[in-house]
C-alpha positions as CSV (number, residue, x, y, z in Angstrom):
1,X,-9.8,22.8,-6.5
2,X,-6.0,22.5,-7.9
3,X,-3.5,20.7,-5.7
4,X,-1.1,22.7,-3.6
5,X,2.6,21.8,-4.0
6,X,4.5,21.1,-1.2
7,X,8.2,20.9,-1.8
8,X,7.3,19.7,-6.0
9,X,4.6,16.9,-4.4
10,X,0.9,17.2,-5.2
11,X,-0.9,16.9,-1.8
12,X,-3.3,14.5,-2.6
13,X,-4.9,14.5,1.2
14,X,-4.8,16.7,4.3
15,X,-5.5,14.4,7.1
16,X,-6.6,15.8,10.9
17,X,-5.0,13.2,13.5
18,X,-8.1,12.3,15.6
19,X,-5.6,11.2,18.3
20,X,-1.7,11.9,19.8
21,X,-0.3,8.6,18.3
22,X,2.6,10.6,16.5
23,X,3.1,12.7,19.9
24,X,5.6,14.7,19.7
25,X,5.9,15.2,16.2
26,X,2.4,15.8,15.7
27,X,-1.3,16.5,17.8
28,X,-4.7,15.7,17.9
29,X,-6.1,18.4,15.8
30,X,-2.7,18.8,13.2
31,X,-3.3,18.6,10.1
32,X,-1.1,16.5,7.7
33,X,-0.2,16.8,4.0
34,X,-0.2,13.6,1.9
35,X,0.6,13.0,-1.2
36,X,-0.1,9.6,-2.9
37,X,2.6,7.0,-3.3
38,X,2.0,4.3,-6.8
39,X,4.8,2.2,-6.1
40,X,4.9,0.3,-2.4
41,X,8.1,-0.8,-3.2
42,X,9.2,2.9,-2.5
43,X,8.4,3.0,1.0
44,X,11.2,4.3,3.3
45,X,11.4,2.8,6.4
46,X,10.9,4.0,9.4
47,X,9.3,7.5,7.7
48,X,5.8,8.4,7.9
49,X,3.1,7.2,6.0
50,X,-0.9,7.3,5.7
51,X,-2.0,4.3,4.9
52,X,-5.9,3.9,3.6
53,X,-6.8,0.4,5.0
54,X,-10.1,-1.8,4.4
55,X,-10.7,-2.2,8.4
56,X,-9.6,0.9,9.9
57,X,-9.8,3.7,7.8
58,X,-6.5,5.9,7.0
59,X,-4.0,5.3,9.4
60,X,-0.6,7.5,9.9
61,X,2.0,5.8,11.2
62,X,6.1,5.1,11.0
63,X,6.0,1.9,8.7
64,X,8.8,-1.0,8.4
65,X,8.1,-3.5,5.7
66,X,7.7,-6.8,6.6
67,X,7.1,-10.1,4.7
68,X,3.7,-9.8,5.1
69,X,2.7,-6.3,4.8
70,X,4.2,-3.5,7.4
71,X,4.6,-3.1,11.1
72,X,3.2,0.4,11.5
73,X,4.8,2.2,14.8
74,X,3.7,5.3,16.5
75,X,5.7,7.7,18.4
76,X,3.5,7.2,21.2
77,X,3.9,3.9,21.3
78,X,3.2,3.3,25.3
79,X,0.0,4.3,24.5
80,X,-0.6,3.1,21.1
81,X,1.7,-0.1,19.9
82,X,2.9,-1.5,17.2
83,X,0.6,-3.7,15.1
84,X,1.0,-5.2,11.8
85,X,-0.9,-3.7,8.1
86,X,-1.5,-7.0,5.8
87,X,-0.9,-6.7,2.2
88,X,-4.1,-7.6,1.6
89,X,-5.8,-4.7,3.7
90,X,-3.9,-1.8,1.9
91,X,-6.2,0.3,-0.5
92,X,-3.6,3.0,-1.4
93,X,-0.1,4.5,0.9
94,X,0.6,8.0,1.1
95,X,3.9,9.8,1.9
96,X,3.6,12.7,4.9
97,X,4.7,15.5,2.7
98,X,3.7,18.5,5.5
99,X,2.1,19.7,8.9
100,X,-0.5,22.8,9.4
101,X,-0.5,23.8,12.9
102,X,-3.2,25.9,14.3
């Protein structure tokens, strides 16, 4: 299958969000568009990101760097907090390029 172009990006993933952690921007059951991001050094922050880590699996959050790695912050964060990514557990970042709403 060819990749779909989203405003010039490749989407390199379409992710379903399992839970409301991005609620109000996004539901359990969107789908997201993601395209794949070489350089960490290009991460915006406070924009949103899917990040592929060793422990938990792909992860979409807001992400701030830190010394350390990033401080990934949901929208719904009285439900779900902030916690910290480590370098270390980072396997590849992607930029949220789009949303598919049923």
């Amino acid at each position: 299958m060819s990749p779909v172009a989203v405003a010039d990006l490749p989407i390199s993933v379409w992710h379903r969000m399992t839970s409301n952690c991005m609620y109000p921007y996004c539901f359990a059951g969107d789908k997201i568009a993601l395209t794949e991001i070489p350089d960490k050094n290009s991460i915006i922050p406070g924009d949103i990101y899917g990040v592929d880590t060793i422990s938990n699996g792909l992860v979409v959050r807001i992400l701030y760097p830190i010394e350390s790695g990033y401080r990934a912050h949901a929208y719904n964060n009285a439900e779900y907090p902030d916690f910290i990514i480590p370098h270390t557990d980072i396997i590849r970042i992607f930029r949220k390029v789009g949303l598919f709403r049923i």
